[in-house]
N, C-alpha and C positions, 0 to 999 in steps of 0.2 A: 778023695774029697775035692782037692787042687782040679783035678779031670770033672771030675761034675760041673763045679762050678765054672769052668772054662765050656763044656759041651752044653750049660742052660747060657753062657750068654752068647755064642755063636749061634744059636737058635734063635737068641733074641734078635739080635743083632739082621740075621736074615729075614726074619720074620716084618721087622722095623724097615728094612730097606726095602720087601716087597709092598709092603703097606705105603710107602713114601711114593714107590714106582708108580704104582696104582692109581693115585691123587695125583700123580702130576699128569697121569693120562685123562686121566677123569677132567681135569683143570682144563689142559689145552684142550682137550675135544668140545667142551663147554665154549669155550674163548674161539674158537675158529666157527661153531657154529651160531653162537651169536651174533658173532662179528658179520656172517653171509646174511644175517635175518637183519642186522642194522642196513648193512648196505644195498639188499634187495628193498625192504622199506624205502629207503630213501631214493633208488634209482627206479623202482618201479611203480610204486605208490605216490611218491615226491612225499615222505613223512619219513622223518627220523621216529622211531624207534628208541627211545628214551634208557628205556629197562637194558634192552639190548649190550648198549652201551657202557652202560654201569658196571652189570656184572661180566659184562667181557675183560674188564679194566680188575676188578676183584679177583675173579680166575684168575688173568697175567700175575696177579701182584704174585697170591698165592704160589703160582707152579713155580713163577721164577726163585723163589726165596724156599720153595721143599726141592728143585731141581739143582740149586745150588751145592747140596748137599751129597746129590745122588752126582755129579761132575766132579766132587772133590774126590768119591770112594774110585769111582771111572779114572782119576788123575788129567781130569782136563785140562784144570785152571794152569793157565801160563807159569811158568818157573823155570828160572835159569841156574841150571847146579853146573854148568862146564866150569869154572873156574872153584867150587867147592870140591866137587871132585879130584882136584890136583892137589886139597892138606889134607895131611894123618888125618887120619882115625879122629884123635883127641877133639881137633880145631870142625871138625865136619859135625860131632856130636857139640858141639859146645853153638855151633850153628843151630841145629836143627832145636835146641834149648831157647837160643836167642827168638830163634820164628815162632816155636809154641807160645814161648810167656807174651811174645807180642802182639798173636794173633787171638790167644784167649783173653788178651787184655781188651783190643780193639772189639772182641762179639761182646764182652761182657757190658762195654760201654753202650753198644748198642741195644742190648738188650734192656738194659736200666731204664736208656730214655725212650723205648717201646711202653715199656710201664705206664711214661707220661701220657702218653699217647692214649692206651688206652681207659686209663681214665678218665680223657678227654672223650673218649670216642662213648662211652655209658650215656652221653650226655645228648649226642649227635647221632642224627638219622643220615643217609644217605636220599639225595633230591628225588630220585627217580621212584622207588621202590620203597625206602623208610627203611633198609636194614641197618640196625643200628651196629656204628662206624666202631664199637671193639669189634668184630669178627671182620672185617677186613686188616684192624691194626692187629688181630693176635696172630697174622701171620710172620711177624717182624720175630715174635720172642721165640715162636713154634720153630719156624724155618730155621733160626738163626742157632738154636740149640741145638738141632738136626746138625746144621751144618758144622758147629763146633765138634758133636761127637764123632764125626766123618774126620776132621781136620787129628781129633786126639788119637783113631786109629790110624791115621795116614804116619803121624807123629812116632808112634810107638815102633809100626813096622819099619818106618825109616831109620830109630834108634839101633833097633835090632841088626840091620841089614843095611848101612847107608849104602853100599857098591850095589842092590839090587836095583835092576832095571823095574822100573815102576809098569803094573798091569795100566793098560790102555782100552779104552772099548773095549777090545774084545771078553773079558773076561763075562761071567754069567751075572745076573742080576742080583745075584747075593752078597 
């Protein structure tokens, strides 16, 4: 039973990181070809290119806030453990306790005041286009939960194993 339900959520779990991957490609490829059709508009046409711009800015916000998530599982984000690595066991786990409740504390705030946001945004169109400004704010709750669940499995493996050397890029996209 224990084995089931550990093999349905590593399926999920891969399934979730390849879907995350996918949109942040899909994102940036959007955002860099935009961004050639604003700046051809404007240097070869002499016209900005309005729409262009909008959603090149939309994509960014997007990929940065789902790719934040996919750098946590990668082990990007900066962090200095040489001086954690020198106490027991005990004081290392009692750390890595201190980072979780602090870090889920800090996405959680963030999230809440995403809420605000988007009930602002129900209200508001964006200038160029008219899409209305929740679907660029529901990248704050989306991304930021992503990235929470990356932070709780980074969290768990590190309780398990705090002397493992953390996988780097190289690992597979799962």
């Amino acid at each position: 039973m224990f084995e089931t339900a550990l093999n349905i959520g590593e399926r999920f779990t891969g399934l979730l990181r390849r879907c995350v991957a996918v949109l942040v490609i899909i994102f940036y490829t959007y955002m860099a070809t935009a961004v050639v059709i604003q700046v051809f508009g404007r240097y070869v046409f002499n016209y900005s290119i309005g729409w262009a711009s909008e959603t090149a800015t939309f994509a960014q916000i997007w990929m940065v806030l789902l790719a934040a998530g996919v750098a946590m599982h990668r082990n990007l984000h900066v962090g200095v453990d040489a001086l954690a690595r020198k106490f027991p066991l005990y004081i290392r786990r009692l750390l890595i306790l201190v980072t979780g409740v602090s870090a889920f504390w800090f996405l959680w705030q963030a999230i809440s005041g995403s809420m605000a946001m988007i009930e602002i945004g129900q209200i508001q169109t964006s200038p160029a286009i008219g899409l209305p400004m929740w679907i660029p704010y529901l990248s704050l709750p989306i991304g930021l939960t992503y990235f929470g669940f990356e932070v709780m499995l980074a969290l768990v493996a590190k309780w398990d194993d705090p002397d493992d050397e953390p996988n780097v890029i190289g690992d597979d996209a799962s």
